[in-house]
N, CA, C and O of each residue as an XYZ file, in Angstrom:
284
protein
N      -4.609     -2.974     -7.822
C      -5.458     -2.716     -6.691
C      -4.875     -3.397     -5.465
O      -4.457     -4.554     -5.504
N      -4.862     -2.658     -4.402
C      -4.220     -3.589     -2.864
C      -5.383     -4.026     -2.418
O      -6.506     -3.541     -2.281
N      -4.674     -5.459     -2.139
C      -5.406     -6.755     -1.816
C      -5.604     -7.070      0.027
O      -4.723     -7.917      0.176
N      -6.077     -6.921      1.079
C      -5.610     -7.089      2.529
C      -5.298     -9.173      2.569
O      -5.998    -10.186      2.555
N      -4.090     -8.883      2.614
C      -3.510    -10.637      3.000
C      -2.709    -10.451      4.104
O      -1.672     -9.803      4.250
N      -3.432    -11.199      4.939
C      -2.471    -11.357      6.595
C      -2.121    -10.111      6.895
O      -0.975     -9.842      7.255
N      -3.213     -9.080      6.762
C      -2.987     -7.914      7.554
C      -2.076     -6.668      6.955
O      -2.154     -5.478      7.261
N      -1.024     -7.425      5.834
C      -0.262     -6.400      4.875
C      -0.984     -5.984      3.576
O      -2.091     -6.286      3.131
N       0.153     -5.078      3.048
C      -0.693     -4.606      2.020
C       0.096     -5.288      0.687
O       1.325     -5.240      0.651
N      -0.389     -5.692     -0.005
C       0.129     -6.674     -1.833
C      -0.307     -5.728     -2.769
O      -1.414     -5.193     -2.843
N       0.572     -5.596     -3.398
C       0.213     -4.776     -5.345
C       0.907     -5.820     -6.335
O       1.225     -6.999     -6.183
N       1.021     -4.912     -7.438
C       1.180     -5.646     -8.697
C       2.861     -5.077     -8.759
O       3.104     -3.872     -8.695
N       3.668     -5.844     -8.857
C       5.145     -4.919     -9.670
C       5.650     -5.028    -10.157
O       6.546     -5.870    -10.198
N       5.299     -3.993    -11.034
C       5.639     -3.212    -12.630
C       7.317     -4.125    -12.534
O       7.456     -4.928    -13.456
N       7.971     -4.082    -11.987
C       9.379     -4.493    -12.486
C       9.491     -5.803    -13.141
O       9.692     -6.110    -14.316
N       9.239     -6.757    -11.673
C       8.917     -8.056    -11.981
C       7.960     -8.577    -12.185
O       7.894     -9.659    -11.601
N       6.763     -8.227    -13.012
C       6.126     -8.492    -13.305
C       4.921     -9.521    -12.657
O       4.212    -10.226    -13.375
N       4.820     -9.476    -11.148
C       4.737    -10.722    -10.698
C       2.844     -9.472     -9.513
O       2.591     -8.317     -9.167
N       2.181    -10.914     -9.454
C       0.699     -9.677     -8.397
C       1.004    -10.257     -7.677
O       1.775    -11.201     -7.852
N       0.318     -9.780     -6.136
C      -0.038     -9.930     -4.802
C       1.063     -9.777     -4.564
O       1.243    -10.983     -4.392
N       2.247     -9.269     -4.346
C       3.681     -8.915     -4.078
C       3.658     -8.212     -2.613
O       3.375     -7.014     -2.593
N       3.910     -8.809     -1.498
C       3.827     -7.972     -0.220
C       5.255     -6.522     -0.019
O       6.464     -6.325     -0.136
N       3.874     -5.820      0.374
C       4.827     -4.168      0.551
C       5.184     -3.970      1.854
O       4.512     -3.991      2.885
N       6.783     -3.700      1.577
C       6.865     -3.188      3.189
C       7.172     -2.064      3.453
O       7.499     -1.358      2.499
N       7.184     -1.564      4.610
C       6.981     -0.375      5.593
C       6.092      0.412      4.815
O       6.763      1.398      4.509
N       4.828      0.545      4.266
C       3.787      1.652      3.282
C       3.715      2.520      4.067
O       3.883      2.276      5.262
N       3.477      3.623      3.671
C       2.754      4.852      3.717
C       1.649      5.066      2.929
O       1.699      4.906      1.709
N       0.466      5.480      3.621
C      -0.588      6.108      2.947
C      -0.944      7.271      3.163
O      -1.210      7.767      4.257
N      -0.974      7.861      1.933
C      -1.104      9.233      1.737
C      -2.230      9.377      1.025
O      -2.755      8.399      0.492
N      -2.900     11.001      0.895
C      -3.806     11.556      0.105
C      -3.616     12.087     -0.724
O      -2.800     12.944     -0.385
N      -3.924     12.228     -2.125
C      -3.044     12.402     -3.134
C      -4.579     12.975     -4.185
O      -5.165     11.966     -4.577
N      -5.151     14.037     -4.583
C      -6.124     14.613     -5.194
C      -7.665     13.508     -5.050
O      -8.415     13.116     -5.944
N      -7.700     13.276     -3.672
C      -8.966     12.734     -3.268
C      -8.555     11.476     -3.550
O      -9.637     10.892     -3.500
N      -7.729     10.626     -3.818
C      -7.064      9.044     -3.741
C      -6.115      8.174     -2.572
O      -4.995      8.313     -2.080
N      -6.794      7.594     -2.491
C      -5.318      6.959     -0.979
C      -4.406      6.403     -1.731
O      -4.770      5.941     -2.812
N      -3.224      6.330     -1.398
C      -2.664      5.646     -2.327
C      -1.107      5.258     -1.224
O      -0.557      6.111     -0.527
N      -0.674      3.821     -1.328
C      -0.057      3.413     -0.551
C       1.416      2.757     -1.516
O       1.399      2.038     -2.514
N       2.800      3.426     -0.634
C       3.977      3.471     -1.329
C       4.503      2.828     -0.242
O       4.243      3.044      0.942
N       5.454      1.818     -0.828
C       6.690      1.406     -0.254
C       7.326      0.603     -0.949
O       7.207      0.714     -2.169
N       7.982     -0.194     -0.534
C       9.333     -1.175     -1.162
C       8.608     -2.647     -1.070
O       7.683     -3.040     -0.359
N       9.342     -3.259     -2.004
C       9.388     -4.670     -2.528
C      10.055     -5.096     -1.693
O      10.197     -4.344     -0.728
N      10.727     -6.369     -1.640
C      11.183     -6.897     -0.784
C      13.255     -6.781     -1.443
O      14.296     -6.706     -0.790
N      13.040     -6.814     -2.676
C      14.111     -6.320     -3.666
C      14.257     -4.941     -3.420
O      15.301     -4.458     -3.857
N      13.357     -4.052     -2.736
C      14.032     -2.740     -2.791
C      12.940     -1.813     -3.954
O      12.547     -0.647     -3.940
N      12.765     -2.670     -4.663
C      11.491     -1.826     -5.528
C      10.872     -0.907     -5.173
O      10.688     -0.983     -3.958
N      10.267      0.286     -5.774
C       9.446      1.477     -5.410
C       8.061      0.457     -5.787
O       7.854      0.089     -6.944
N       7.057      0.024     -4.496
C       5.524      0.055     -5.486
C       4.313      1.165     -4.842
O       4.518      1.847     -3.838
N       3.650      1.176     -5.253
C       2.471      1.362     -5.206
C       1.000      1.528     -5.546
O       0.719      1.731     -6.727
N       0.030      1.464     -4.640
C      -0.997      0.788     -5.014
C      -2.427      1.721     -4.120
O      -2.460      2.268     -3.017
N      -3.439      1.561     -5.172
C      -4.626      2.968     -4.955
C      -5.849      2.067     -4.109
O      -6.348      0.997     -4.458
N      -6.090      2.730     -3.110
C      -7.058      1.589     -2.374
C      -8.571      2.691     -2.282
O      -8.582      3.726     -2.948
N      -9.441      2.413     -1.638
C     -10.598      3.052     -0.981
C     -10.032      3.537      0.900
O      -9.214      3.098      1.708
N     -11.071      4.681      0.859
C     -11.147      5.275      2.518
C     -10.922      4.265      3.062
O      -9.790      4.035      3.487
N     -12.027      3.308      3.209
C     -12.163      2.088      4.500
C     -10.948      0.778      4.131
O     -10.571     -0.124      4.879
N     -10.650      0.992      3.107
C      -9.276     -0.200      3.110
C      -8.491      0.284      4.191
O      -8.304     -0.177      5.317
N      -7.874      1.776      3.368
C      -6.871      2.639      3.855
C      -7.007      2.236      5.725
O      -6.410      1.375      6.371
N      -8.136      3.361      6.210
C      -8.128      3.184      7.171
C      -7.987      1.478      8.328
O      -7.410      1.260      9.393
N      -8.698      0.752      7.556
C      -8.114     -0.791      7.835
C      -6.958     -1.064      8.535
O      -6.743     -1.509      9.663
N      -5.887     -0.506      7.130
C      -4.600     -1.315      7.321
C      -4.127      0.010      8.682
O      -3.655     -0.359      9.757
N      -4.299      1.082      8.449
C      -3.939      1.919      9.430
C      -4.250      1.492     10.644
O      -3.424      1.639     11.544
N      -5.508      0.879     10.902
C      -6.090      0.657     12.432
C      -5.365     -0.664     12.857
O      -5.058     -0.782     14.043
N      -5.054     -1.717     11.925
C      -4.431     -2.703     11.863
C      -2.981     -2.754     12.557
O      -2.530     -3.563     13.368
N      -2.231     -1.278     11.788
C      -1.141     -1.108     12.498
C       0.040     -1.697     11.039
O       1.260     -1.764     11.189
N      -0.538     -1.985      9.985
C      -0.271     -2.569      8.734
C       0.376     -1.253      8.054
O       1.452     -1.366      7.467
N      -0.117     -0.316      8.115
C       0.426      1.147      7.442
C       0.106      2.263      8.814
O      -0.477      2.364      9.894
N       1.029      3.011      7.770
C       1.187      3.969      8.813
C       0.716      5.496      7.906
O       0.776      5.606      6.681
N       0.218      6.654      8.939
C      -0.030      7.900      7.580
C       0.891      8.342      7.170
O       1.959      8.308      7.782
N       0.704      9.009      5.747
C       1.772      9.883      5.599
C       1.046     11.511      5.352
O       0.191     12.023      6.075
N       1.407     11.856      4.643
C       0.827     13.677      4.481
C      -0.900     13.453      3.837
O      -1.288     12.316      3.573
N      -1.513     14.270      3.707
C      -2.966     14.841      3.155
C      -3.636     14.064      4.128
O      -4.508     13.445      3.518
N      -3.676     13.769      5.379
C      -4.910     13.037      6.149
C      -5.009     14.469      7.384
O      -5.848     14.451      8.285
């Protein structure tokens, strides 16, 4: 689940096994009625992580993510 810390967005990643992992440059997209926010680890990792409308929009208004397609 993405966590809002200092305005970015944190998941869990599957690689390294490690939570609250800050994501950079995300995209949030709409994906069969789910937001769901993709980007890189700081290693380069693929993560991502499934939030609610009003998170989503949050980090968007924040300036934290940016959209991507289904909005």
């Amino acid at each position: 689940m993405a966590t809002p810390t200092s305005g970015g967005i944190t998941a869990y990643s599957v690689k390294t096994k490690t939570k609250n992992v800050p994501m950079l440059d995300p995209t949030i997209d709409i994906k069969s009625g789910r937001y769901i926010a993709t980007g890189k680890d700081a290693a380069g990792n693929k993560m991502s992580a499934i939030m609610s409308k009003a998170t989503a929009e949050g980090h968007i208004a924040s300036g934290a993510a940016k959209k991507g397609s289904g909005w």
